[in-house]
Backbone as a printed PyTorch tensor [residue, N CA C, xyz], in Angstrom:
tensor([[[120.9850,  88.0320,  76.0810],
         [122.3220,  88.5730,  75.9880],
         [123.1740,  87.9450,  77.0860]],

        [[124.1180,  87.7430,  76.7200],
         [125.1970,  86.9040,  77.8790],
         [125.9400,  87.8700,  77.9570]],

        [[126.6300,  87.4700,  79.8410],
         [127.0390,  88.9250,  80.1130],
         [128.8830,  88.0150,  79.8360]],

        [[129.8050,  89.2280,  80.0740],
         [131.1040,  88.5460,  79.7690],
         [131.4400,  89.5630,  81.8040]],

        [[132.1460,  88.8100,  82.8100],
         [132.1800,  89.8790,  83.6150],
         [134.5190,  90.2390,  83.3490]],

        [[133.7820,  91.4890,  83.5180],
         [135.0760,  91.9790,  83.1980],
         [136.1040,  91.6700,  84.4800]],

        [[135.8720,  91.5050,  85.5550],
         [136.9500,  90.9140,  86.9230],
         [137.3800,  89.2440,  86.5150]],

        [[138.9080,  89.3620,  86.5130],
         [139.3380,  87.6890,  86.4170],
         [139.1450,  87.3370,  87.1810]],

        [[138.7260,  87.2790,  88.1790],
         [138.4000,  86.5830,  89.0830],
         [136.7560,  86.4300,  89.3640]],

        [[136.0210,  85.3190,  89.5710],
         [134.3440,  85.2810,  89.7650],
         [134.6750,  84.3340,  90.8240]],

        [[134.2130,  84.6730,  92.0810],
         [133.4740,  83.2560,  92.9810],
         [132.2720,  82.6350,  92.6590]],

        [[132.3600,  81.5330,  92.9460],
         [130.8520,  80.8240,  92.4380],
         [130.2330,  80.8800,  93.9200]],

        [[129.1400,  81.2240,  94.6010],
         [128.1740,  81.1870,  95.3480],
         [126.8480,  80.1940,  95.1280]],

        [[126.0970,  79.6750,  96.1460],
         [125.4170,  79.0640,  96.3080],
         [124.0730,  79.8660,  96.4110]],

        [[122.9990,  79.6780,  96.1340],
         [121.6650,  80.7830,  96.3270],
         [121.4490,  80.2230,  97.6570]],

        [[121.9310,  79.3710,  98.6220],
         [121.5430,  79.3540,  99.5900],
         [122.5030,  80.0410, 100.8650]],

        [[123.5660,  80.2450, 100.1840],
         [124.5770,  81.5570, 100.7520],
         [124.3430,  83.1840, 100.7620]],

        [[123.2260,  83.4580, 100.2510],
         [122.4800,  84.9380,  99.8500],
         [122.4920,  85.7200, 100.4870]],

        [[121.6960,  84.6150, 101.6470],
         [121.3780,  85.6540, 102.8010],
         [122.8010,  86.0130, 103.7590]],

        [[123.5640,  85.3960, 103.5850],
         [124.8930,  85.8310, 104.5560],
         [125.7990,  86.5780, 103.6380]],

        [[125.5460,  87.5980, 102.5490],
         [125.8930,  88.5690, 101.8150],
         [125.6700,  89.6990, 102.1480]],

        [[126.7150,  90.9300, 102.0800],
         [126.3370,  92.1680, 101.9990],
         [126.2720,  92.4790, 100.6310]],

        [[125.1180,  93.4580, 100.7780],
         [125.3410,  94.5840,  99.1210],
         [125.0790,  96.1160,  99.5440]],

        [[126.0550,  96.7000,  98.5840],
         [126.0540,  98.3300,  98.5400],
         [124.4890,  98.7230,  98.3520]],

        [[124.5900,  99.9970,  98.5210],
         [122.8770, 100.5740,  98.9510],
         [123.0320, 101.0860,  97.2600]],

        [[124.1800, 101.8850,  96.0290],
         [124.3900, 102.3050,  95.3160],
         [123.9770, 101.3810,  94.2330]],

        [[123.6950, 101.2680,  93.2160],
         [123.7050, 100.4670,  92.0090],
         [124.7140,  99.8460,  91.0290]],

        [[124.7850,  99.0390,  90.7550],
         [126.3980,  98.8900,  90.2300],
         [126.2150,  98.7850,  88.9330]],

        [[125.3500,  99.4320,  88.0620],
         [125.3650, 100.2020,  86.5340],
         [124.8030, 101.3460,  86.8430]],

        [[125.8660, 102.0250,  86.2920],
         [126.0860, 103.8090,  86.0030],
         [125.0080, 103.7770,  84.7810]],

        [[124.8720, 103.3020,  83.5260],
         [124.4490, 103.9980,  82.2640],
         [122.7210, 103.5950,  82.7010]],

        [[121.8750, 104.5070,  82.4710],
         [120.4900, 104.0180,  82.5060],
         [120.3270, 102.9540,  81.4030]],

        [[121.1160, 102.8360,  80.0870],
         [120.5520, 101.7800,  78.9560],
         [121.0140, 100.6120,  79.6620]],

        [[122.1840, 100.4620,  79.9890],
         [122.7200,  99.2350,  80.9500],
         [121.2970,  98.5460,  81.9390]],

        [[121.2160,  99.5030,  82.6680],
         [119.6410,  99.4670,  83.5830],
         [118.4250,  98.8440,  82.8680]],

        [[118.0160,  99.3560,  82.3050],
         [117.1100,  99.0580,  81.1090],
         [117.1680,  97.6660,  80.7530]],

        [[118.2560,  97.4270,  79.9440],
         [118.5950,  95.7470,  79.5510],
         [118.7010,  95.0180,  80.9510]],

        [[119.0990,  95.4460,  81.7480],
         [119.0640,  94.5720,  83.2370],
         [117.5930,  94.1860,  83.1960]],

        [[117.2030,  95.5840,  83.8220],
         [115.3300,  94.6430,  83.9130],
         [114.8220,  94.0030,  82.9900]],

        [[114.7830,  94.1060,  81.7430],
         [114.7300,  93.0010,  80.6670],
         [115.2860,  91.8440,  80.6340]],

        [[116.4310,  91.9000,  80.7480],
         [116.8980,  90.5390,  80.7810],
         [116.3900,  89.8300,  82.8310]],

        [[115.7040,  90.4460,  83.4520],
         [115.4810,  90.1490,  84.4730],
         [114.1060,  89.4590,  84.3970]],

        [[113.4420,  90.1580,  83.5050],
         [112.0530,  89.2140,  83.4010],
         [112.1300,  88.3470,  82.5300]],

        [[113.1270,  88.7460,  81.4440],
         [112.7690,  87.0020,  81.0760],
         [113.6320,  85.9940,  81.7850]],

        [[114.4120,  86.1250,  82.4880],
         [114.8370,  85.3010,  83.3220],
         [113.5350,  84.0680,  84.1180]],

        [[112.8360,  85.3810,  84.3440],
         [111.4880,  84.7170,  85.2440],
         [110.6120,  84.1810,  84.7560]],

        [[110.4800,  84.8520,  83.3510],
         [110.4030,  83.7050,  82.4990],
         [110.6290,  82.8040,  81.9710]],

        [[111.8010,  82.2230,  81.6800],
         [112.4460,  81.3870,  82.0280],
         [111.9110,  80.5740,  82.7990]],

        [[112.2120,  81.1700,  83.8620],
         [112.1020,  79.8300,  85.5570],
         [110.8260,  79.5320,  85.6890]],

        [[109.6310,  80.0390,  85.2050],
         [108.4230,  79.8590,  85.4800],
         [108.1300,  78.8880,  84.5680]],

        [[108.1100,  79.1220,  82.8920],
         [107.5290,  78.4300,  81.9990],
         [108.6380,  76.8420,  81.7400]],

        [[109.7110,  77.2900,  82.1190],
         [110.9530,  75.6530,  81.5580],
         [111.4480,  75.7380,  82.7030]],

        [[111.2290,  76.1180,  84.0780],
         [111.9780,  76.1080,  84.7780],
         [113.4950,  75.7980,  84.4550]],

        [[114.0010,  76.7610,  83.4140],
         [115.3640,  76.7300,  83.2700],
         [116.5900,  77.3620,  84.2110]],

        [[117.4070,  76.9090,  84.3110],
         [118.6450,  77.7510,  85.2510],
         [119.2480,  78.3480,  84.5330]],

        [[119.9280,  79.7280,  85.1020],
         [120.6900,  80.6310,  84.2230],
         [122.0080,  81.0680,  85.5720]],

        [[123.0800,  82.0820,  85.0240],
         [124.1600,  82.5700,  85.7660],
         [123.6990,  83.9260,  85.7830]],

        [[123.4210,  84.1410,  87.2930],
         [123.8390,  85.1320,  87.6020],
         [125.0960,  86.3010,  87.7240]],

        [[125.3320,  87.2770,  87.6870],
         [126.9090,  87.8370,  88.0240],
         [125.9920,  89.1060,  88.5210]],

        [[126.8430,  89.1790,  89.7920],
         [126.3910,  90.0950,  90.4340],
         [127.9860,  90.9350,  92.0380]],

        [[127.2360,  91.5990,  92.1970],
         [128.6050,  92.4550,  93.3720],
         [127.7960,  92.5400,  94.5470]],

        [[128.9680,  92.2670,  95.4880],
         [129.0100,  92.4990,  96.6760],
         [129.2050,  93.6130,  97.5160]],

        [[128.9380,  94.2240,  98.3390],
         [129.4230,  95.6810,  98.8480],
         [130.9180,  96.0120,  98.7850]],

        [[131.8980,  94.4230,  99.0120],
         [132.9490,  94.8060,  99.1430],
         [133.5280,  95.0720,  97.7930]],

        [[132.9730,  94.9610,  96.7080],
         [133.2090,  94.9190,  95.1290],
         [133.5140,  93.7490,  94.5770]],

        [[133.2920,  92.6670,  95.3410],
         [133.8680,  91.0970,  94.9340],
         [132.6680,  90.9530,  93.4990]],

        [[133.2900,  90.4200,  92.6370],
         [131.8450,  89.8930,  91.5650],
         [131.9040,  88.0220,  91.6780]],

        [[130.6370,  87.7930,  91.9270],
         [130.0850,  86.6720,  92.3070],
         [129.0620,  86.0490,  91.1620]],

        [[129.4450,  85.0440,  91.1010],
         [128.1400,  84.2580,  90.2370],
         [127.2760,  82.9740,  90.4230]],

        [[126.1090,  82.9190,  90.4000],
         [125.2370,  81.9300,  91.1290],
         [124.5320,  80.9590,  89.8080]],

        [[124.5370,  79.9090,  89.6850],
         [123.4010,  79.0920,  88.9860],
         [122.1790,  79.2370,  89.5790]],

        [[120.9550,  79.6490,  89.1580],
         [119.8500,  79.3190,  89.6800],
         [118.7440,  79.6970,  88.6800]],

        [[117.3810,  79.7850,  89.0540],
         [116.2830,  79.6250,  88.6920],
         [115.7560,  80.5370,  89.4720]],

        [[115.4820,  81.8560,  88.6090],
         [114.7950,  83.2290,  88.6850],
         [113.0890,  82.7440,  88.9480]],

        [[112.3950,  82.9110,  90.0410],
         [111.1840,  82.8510,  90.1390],
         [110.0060,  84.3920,  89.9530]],

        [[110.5300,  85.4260,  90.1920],
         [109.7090,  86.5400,  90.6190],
         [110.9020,  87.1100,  89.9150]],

        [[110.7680,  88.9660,  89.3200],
         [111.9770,  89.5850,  88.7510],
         [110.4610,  90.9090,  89.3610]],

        [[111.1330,  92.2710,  90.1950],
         [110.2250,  92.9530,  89.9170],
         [111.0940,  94.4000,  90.1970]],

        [[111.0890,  95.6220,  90.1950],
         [112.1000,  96.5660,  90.0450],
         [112.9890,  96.8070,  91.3450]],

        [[112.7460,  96.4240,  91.9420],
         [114.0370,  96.1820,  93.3640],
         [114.6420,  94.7940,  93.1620]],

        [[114.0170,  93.7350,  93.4430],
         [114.5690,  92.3130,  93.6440],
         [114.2460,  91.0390,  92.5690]],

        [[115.2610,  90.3620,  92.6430],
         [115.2060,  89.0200,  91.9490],
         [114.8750,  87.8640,  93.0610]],

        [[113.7770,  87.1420,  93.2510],
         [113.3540,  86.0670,  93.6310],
         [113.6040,  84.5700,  93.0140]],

        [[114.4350,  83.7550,  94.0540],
         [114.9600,  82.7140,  93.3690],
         [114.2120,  81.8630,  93.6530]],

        [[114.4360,  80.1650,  93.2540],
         [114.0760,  79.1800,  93.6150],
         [114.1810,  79.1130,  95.0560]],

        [[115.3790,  78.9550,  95.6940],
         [115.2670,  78.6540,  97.1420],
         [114.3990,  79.7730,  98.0970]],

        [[113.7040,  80.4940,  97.1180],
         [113.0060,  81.8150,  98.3040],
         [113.9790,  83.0030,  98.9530]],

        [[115.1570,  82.4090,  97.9880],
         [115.9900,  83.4550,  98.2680],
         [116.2160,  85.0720,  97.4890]],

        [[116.4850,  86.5300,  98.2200],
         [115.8980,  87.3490,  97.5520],
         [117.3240,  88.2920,  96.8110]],

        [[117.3860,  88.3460,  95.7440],
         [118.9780,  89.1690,  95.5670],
         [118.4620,  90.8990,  94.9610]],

        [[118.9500,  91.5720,  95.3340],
         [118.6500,  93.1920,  95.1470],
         [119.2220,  93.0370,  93.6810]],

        [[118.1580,  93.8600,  92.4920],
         [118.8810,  94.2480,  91.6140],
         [119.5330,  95.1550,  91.2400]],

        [[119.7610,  95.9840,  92.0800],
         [120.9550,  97.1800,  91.8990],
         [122.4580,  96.2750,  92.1080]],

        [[122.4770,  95.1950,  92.6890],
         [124.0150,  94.3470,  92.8120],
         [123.9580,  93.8780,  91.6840]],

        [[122.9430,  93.2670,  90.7960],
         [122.7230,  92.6240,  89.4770],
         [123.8380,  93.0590,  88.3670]],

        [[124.9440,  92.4130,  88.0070],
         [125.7150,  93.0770,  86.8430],
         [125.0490,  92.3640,  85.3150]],

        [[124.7740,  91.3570,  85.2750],
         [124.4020,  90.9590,  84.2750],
         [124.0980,  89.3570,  84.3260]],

        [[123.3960,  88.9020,  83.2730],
         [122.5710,  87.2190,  83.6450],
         [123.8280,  86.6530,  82.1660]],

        [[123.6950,  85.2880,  82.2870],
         [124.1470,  84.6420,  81.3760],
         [123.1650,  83.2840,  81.2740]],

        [[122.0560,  83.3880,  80.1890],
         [121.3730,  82.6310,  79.5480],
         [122.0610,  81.3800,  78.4270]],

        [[121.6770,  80.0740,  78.8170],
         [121.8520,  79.1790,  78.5180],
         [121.1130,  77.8890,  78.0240]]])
């Protein structure tokens, strides 16, 4: 499922910019089905990156509410965090949605 993000505005981020990010402690999907399809679409992400090492778009939020989006290659997906290629780690409660390609 490709996500559409509803803010006109997206910064593009680097996965090697990660770590100099804040994120809210809160989750940024309210509906549990929303949740649900997140972690789904989170493992196959990792699937993805494992079996074709394919890259996908991230969209995800910042504490300050900025929505951000990253190219990369999902290595690990497990119910707190997304593990990238660079060893870099993104919380999935900031996770708004992936865009598969």
């Amino acid at each position: 499922m490709s996500f559409l993000p509803s803010s006109p505005t997206v910064e593009i981020v680097e996965k090697e910019d990660i770590d100099n990010l804040q994120f809210g402690h809160d989750d940024v999907l309210t509906d549990p089905e929303a949740r649900q399809r997140r972690r789904a679409d989170a493992d196959r992400a990792a699937t993805l990156g494992n079996a074709y090492h394919g890259k996908l778009d991230i969209y995800f939020q910042t504490a300050d509410g900025a929505t951000k989006r990253m190219a990369t290659t999902v290595w690990a997906a497990d119910a707190d965090h997304l593990t990238l290629k660079s060893g870099a780690s993104l919380p999935l409660r900031a996770v708004l949605g992936f865009d598969f390609y």
